[in-house]
C-alpha positions as CSV (number, residue, x, y, z in Angstrom):
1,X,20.4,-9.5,7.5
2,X,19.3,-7.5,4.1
3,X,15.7,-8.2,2.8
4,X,15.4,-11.0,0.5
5,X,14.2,-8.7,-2.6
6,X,13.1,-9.0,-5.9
7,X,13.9,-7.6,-9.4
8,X,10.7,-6.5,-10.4
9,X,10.1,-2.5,-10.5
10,X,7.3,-1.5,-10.9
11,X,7.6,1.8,-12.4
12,X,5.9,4.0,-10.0
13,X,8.4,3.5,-7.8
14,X,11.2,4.4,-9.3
15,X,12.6,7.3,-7.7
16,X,11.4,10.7,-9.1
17,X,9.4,9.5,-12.1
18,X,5.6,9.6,-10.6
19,X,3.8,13.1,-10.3
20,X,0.2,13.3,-9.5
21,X,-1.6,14.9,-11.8
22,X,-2.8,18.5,-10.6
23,X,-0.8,18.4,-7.9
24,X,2.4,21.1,-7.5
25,X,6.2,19.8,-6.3
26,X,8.7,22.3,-5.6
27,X,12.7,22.1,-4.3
28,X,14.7,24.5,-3.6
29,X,15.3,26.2,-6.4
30,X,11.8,28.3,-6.4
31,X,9.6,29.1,-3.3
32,X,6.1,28.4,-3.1
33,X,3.6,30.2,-0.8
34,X,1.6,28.0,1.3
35,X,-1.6,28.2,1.5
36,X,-4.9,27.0,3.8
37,X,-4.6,26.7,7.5
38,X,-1.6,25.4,9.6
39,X,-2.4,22.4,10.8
40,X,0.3,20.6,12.6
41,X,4.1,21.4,12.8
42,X,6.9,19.4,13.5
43,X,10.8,20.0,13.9
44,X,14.2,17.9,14.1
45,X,17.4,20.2,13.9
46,X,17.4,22.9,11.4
47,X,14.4,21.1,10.0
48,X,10.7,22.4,9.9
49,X,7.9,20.4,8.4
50,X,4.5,22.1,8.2
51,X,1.5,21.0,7.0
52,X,-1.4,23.3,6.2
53,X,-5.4,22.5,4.8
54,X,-7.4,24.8,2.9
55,X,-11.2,24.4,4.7
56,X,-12.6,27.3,3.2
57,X,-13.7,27.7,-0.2
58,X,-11.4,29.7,-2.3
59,X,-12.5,33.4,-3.9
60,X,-14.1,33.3,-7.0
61,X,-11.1,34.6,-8.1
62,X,-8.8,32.1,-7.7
63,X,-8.8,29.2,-10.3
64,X,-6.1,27.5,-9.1
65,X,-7.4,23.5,-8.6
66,X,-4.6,22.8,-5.7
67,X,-6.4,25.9,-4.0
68,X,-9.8,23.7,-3.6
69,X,-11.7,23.0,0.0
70,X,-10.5,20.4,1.3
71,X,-7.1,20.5,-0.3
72,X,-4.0,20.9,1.8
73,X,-0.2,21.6,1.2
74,X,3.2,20.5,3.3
75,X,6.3,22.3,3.3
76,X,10.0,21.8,4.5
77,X,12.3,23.9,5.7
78,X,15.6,23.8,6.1
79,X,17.0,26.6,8.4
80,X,14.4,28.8,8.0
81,X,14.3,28.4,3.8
82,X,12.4,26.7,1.9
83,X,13.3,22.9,0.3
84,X,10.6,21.3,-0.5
85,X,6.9,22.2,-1.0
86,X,4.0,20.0,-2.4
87,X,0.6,20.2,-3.1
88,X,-2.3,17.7,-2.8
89,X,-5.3,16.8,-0.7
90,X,-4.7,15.4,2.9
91,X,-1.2,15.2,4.6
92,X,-0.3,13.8,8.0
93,X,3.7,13.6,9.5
94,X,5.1,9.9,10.3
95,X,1.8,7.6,9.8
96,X,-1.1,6.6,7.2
97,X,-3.8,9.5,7.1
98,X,-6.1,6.8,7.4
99,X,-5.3,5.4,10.7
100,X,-7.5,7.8,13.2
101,X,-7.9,6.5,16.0
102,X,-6.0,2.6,15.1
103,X,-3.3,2.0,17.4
104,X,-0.2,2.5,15.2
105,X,2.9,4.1,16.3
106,X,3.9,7.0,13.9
107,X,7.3,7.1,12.0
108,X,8.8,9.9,14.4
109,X,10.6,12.8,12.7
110,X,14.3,11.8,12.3
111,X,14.3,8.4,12.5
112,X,16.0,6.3,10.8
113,X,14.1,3.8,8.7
114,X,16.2,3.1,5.7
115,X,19.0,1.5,8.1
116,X,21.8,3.8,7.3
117,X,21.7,5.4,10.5
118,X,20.5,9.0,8.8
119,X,17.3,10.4,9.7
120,X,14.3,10.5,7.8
121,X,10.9,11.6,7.5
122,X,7.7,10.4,6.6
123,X,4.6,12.1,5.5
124,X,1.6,10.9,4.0
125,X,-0.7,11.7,1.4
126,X,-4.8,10.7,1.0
127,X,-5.6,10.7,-2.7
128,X,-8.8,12.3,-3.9
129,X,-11.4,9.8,-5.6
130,X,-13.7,7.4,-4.5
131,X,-11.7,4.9,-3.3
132,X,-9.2,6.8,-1.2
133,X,-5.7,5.5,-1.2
134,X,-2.3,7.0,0.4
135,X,1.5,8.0,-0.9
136,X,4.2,7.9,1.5
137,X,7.4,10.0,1.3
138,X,10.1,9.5,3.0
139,X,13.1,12.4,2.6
140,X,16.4,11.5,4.0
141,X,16.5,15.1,6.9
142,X,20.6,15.2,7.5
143,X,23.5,16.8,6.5
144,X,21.9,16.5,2.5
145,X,18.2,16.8,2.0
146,X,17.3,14.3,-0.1
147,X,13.7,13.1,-1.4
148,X,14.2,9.3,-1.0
149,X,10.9,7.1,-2.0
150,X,7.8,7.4,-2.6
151,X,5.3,4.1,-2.2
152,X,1.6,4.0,-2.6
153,X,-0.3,2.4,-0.4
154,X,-3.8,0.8,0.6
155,X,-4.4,3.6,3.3
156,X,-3.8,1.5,6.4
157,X,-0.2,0.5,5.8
158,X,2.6,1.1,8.7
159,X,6.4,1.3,8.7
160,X,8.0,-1.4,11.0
161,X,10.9,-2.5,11.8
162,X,10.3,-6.2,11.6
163,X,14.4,-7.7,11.8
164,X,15.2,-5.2,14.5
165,X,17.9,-3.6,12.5
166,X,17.3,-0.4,11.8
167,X,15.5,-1.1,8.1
168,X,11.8,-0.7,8.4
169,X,9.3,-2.6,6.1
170,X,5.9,-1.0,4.8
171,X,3.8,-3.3,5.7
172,X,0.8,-3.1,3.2
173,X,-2.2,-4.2,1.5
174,X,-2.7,-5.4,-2.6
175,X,-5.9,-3.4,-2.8
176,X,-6.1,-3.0,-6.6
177,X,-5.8,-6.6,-7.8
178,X,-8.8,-8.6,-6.7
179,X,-10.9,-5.2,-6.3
180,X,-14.6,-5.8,-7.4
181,X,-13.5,-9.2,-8.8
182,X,-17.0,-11.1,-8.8
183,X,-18.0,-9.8,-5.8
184,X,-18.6,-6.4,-4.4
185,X,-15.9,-3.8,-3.1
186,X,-16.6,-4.1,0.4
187,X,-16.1,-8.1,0.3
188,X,-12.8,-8.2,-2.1
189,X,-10.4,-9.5,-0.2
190,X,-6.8,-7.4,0.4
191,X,-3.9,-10.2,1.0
192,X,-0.8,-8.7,2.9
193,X,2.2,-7.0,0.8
194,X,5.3,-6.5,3.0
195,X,7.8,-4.2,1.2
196,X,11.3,-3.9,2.2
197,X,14.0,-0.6,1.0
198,X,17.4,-2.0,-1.2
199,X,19.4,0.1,-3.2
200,X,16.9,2.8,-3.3
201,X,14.1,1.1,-4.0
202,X,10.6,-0.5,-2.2
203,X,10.3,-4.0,-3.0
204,X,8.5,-6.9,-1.7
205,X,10.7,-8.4,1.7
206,X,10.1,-12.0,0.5
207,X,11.4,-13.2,3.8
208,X,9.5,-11.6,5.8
209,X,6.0,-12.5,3.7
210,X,7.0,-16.3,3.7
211,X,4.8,-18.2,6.3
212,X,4.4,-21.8,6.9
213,X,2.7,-23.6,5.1
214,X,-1.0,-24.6,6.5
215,X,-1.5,-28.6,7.8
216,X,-3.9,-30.6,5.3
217,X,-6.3,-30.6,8.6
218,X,-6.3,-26.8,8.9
219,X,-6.9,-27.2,5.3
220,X,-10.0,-29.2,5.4
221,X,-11.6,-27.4,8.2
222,X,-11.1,-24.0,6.3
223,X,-12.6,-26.6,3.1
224,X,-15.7,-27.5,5.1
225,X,-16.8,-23.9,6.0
226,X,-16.2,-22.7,2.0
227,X,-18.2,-25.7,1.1
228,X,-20.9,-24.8,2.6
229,X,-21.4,-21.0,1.0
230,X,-21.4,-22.6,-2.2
231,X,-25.4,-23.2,-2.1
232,X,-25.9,-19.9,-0.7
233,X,-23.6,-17.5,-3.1
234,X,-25.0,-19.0,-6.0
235,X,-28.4,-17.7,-4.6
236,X,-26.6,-14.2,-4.1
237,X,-24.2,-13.8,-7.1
238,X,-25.0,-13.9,-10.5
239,X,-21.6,-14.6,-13.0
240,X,-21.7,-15.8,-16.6
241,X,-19.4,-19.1,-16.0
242,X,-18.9,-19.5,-12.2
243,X,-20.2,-18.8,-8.6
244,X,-17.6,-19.4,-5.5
245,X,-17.4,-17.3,-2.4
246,X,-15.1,-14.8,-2.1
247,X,-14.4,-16.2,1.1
248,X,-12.5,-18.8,-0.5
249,X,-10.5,-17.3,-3.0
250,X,-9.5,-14.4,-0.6
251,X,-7.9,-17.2,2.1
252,X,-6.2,-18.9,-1.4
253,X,-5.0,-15.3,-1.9
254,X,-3.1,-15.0,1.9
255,X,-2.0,-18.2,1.0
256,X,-0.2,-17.2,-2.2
257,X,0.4,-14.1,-1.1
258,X,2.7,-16.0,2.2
259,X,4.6,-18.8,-0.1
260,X,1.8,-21.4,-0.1
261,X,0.3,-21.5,-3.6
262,X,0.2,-25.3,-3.4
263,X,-1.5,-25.3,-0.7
264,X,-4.2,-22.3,-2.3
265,X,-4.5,-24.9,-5.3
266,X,-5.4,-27.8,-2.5
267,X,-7.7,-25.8,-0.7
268,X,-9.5,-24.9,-3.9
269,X,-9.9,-28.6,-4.4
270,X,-11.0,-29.0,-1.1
271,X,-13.7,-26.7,-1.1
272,X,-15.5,-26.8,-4.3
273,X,-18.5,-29.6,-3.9
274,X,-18.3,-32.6,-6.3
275,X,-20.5,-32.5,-9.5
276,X,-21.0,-28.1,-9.0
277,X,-19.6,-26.8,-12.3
278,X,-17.6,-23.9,-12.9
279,X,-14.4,-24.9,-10.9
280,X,-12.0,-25.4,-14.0
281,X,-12.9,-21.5,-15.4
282,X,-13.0,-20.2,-12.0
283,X,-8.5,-21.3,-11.9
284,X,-8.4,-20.0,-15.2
285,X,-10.0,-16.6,-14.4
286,X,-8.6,-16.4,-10.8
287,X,-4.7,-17.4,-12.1
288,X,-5.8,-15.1,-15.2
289,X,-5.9,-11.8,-12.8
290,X,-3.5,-12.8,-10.3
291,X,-1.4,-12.4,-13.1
292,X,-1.8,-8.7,-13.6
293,X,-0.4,-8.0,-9.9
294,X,2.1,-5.4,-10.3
295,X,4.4,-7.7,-8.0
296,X,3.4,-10.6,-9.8
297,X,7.4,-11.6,-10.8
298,X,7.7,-11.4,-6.8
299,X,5.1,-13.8,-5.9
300,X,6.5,-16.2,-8.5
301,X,9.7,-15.9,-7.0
302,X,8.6,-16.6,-3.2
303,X,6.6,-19.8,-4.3
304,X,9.4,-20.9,-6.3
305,X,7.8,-20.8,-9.6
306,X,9.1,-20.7,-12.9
């Protein structure tokens, strides 16, 4: 069975259109030097990946920014030449440069995730910043070289092949939406993003993102526990209309974020105590940013709203 899909691009995603800024992409038609120290090699056929990541500080000399401790470079090869080269910060074959030590099984060079029996290959990307997030690549390794996708992601996200067909899903994390919203980074809540390839493209896999939907007793006994951090974030957080926990609006988010937005609007009614203002501009400003979701057209779609 095909993902169930949606319509709505984002434009980032579109194939070929997104270039970090200060970062260096070569094909084949030029060759570009490497530089920094190999770190890890991997091969599959005629094909050669190799990453490499400068840990020394460049001479005085050099002014080039991709040349910067810390910075790293991949390569590909194709029969010994040349057909790909990038430049960026951290890069790591087949998985999330974030994972460490997690227990995630990497995307093994030259299998096929797209579900059109070619191989493929994955490599990842940490952003530099702040707040670290990850690209992935994927580049289609067979007869044609071919640069396929590329998706960003929270950092943690991992390719799996969730119908058992050969298609893999990214499954993901909205990191950017609810970020900071009235409550500090480390406590915004991240719901889950599944995002399935069609016709060249990552979108959200609706089907696989739909859950069922909560009971109304799961629904007051989630209620209960909101209710009572009312008292105690007000104490904590100071806002200039509204004080809820982010507790509450990050469980109506995995609800929303699974199919069940009537059920995110019941447990909102649920848990806000009777006569404690704020609860009308709190919808307002909560439906207010879940609007600027760059999926947003997709979650509409999976909870059959107009």
């Amino acid at each position: 069975m095909m993902p169930v899909l949606t319509k709505y691009i984002p434009a980032f995603l579109i194939l070929g259109v997104v270039m970090v800024a200060g970062n260096t992409t070569s094909h084949a038609a030029q060759y570009t030097k490497p530089y920094g120290e190999l770190k890890e090699v991997q091969k599959f056929k005629d094909y050669t990946v190799r990453i490499y990541r400068n840990e020394k500080p460049p001479l005085d000399s050099d002014t080039n920014p991709d040349h910067r401790d810390g910075f790293g470079c991949f390569e590909i090869l194709r029969s010994n030449q040349q057909v790909y080269y990038r430049a960026g910060v951290i890069f790591k074959v087949g998985s999330s440069v974030e994972d460490g030590e997690i227990d995630k099984d990497p995307v093994k060079m030259g299998l096929c995730i797209l579900g059109d029996k070619e191989p493929d290959l994955v490599i990842s990307e940490r952003n530099s910043g702040n707040n670290y997030f990850c690209d992935f690549y994927v580049f289609r390794i067979s007869k044609t070289f071919k640069f396929m996708a590329r998706i960003k992601d929270s950092g943690g996200g991992e390719f799996k092949d969730l119908r058992g067909d050969g298609s893999f899903d990214l499954i993901t994390e909205d990191v950017l939406t609810f970020d900071g919203w009235n409550c500090c980074n480390a406590f915004s809540p991240y719901p889950t993003v599944i995002l399935g390839y069609q016709n060249g493209r990552y979108l959200p896999d609706l089907e696989m993102m739909k859950k069922p939907a909560p009971s109304e007793q799961e629904l007051k006994k989630m209620a209960a526990t909101f209710r009572a951090r009312f008292a105690d974030c007000k104490n904590d957080y100071i806002f200039e209309n509204w004080s809820a926990p982010y507790e509450m609006w990050g469980e109506m988010l995995d609800l929303i974020y699974s199919g069940n937005m009537k059920s995110a609007w019941r447990l909102c009614d649920l848990s806000w105590p009777t006569n404690y203002p704020g609860k009308a501009v709190f919808l307002k400003e909560f439906k207010k940013q879940l609007g600027t979701f760059k999926y947003y057209g997709a979650i509409k779609e999976l909870n059959h709203e107009t």
